[in-house]
C-alpha positions in Angstrom: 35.7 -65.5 -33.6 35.0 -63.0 -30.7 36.2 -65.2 -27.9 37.9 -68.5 -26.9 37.7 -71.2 -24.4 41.1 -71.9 -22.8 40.2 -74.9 -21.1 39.6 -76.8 -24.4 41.6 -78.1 -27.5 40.4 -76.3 -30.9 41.0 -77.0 -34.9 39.4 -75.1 -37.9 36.2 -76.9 -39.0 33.6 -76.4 -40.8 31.7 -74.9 -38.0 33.0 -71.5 -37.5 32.1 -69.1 -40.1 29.6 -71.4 -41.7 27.4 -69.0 -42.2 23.5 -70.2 -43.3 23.0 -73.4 -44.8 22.8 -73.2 -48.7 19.2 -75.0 -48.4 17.7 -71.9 -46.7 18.7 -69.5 -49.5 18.0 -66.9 -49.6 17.7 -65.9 -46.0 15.3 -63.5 -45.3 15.8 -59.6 -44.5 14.2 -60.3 -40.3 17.3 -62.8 -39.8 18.2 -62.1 -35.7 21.9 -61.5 -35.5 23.1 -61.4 -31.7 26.4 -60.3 -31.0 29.4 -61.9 -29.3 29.6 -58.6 -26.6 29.9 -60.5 -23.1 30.5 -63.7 -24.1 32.8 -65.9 -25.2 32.3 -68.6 -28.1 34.4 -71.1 -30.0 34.7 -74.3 -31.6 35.4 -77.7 -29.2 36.4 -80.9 -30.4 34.7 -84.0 -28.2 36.4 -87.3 -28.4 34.0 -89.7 -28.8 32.8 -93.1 -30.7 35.0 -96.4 -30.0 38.0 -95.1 -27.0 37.3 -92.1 -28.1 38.9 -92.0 -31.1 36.4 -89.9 -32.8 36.4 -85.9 -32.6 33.1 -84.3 -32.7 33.3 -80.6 -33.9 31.0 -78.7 -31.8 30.0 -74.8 -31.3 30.1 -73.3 -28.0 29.1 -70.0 -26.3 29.3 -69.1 -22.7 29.7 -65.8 -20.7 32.7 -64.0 -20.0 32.4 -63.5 -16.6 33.7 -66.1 -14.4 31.5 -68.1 -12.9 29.9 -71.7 -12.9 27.1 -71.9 -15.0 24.4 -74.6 -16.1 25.0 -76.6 -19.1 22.3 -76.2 -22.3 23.0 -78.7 -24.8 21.5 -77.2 -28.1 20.4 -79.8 -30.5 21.0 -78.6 -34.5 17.9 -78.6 -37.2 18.6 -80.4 -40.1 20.9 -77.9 -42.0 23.2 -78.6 -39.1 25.3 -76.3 -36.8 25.0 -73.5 -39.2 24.7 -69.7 -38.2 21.1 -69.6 -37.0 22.1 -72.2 -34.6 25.2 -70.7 -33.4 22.8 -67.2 -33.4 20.6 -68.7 -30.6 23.8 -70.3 -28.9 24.8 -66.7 -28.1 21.3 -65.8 -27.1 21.4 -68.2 -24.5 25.0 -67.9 -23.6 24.0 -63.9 -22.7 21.1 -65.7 -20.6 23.6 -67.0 -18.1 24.3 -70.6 -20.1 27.4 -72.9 -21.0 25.9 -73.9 -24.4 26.9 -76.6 -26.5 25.6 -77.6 -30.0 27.3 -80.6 -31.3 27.6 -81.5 -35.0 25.7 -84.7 -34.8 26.2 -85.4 -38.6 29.7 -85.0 -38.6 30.6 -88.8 -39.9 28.0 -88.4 -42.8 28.8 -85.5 -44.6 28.1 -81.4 -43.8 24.3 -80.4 -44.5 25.3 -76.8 -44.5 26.5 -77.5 -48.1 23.9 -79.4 -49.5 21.1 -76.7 -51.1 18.5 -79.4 -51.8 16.6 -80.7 -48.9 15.7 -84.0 -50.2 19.4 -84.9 -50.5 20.4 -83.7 -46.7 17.4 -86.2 -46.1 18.6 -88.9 -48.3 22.5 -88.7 -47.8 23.0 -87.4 -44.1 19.7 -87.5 -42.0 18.7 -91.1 -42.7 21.5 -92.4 -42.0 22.3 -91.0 -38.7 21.4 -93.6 -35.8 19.4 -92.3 -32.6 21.8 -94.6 -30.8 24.2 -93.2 -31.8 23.4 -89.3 -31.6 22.3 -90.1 -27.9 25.7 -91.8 -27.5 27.5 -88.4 -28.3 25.5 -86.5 -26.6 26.6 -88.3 -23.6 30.4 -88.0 -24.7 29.6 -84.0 -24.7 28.3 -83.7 -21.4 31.2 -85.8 -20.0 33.8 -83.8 -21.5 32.0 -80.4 -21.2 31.5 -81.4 -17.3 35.9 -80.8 -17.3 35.4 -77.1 -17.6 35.3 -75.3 -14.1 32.7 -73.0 -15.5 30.1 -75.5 -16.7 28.2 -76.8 -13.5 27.1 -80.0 -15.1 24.5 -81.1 -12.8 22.3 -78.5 -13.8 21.9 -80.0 -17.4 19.6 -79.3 -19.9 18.7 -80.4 -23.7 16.7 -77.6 -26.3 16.8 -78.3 -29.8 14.5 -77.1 -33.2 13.1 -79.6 -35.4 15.1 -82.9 -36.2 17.0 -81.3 -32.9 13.6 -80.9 -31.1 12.6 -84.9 -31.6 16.2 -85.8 -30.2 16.1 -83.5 -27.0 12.5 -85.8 -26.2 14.7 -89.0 -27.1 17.4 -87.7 -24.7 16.0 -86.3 -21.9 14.1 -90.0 -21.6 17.5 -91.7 -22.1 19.9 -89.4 -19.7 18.5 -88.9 -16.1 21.0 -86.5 -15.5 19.0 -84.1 -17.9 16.8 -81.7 -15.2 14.9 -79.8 -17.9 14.2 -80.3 -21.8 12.6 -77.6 -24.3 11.6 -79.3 -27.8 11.2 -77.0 -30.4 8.5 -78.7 -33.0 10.4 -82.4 -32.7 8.9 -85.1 -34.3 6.4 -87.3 -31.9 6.0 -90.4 -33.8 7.5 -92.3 -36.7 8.1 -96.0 -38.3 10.6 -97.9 -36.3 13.6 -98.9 -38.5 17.3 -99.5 -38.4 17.9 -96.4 -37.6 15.6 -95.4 -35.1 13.5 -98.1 -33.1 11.2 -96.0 -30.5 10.3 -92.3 -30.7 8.9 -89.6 -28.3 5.6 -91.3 -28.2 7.0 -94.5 -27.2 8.7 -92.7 -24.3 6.2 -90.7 -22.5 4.8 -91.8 -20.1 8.1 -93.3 -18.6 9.8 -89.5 -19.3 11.1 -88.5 -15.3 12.3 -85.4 -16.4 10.5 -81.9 -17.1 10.2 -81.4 -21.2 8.7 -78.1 -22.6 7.4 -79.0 -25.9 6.4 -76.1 -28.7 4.7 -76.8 -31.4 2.4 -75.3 -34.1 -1.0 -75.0 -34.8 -0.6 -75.2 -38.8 2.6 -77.5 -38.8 2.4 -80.0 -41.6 4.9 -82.3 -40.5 3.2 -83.2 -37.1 -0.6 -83.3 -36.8 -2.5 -81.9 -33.9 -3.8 -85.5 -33.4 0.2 -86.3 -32.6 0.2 -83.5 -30.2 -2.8 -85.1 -28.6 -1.9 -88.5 -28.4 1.9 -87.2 -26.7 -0.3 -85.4 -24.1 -2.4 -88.2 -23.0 1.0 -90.2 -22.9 2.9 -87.6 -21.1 -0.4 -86.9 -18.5 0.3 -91.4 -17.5 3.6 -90.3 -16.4 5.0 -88.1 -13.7 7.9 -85.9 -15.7 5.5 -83.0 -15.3 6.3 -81.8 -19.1 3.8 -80.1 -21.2 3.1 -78.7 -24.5 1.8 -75.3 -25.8 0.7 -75.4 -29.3 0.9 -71.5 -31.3 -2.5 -71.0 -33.4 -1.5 -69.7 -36.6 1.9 -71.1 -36.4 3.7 -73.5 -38.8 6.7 -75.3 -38.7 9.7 -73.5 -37.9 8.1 -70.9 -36.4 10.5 -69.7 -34.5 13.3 -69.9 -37.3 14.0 -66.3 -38.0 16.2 -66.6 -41.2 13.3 -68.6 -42.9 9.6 -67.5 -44.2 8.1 -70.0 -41.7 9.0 -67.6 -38.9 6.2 -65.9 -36.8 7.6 -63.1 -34.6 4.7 -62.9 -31.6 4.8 -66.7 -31.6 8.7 -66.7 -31.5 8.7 -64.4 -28.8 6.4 -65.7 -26.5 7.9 -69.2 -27.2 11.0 -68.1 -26.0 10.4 -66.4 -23.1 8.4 -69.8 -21.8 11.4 -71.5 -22.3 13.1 -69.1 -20.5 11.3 -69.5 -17.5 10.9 -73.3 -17.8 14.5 -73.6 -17.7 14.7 -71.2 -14.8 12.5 -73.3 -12.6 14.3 -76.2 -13.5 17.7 -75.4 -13.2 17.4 -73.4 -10.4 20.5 -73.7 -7.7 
């Protein structure tokens, strides 16, 4: 681990070290490693659930330099916290951001040992409540705001995939949140148990600013979603939009995996970039 942060309790977890999850083996040869020069990055453990009695492993990155900086909750994929997540935690950490990424499959099992999809559906995934993931993102932001060097009123939410239809869910349910960037989240879905209302549901009563990016060729979620979340979104006033890649698929921007398309994944990024600049500006 390049760097710690003093102001927070730590234990071994599965989190640092992880490397890529065994369901994206093998990992191909374009996989973007960003190094820990200038910042500093660790593990933090989040009390949370019932009094607290829960602890939440979850990756951080921030810079080295002193200073108060916004806070970027980063929501996992799937596979979970696993090194393509903590990758792009640096990469934003060396954009001036307190990053967070909490494990928020950490009472079902860890997804970054499981190397069939179907099961890290079946045994983790469905069984994770939206309830309760928004519950612990809350518990993050509280104790994240303790650090001097997270300036927690300039809050944001990004996440990819799974990660990207939570930071919707979110950023509709915290209106502390000032900006959102939704990597290809799912828009709709059956209500169930486990999740009762979805990004759809919520858009045109979203108050804060959500980038979504999606792609043209994704399989998961039809253009005819994107649609319908734009006519949603346009009967609100949150002033979020949506830019759709042509060519691109799901996971575009997912540089360890085939799905990955580098002019998409670039240009993707440096919108959210400058979304999140507007946003959080001081």
């Amino acid at each position: 681990m390049a760097g710690r942060s003093d102001s927070f309790s730590r234990r071994e977890f599965v989190l640092l070290g992880v490397g890529y999850a065994l369901a994206v083996s093998p990992v191909t040869a374009w996989a973007i490693t960003t190094s820990s020069e200038g910042i500093i990055t660790g593990q933090l453990d989040i009390p949370t659930g019932p009094q607290g009695k829960e602890s939440m492993p979850c990756y951080m990155a921030a810079p080295k330099k002193p200073g108060s900086y916004p806070v970027l909750l980063l929501v996992h994929e799937i596979f979970g916290v696993h090194e393509y997540i903590q990758d792009v935690c640096r990469r934003w950490a060396k954009e001036g951001y307190f990053v967070v990424s909490p494990y928020l499959y950490f009472r079902h099992g860890d997804a970054t040992k499981i190397a069939d999809i179907p099961r890290i559906i079946s045994d983790i995934v469905s069984k994770v409540a939206m309830d309760q993931v928004l519950a612990d993102l809350d518990a993050t932001v509280a104790f994240v705001k303790q650090d001097k060097r997270a300036a927690g009123e300039r809050l944001a939410i990004s996440g990819f995939c799974w990660g990207g239809g939570v930071t919707w869910m979110y950023a509709a349910h915290n209106p502390q949140v000032k900006a959102g960037v939704a990597w290809y989240g799912r828009l709709r879905g059956q209500p169930g148990p486990m999740q009762a209302r979805f990004p759809l549901d919520e858009a045109s009563k979203l108050q804060t600013p959500v980038l979504g990016l999606y792609g043209e060729k994704d399989e998961g979620i039809p253009l005819a979603d994107i649609e319908a979340m734009r006519t949603a979104l346009a009967k609100g006033k949150s002033g979020s939009k949506i830019l759709v890649y042509p060519g691109a698929g799901h996971g575009f921007h997912a540089d360890y995996r085939p799905s990955y398309r580098k002019d998409a994944a670039e240009q993707a990024w440096q919108e959210a970039r400058a979304w999140l600049k507007q946003h959080l500006a001081s």
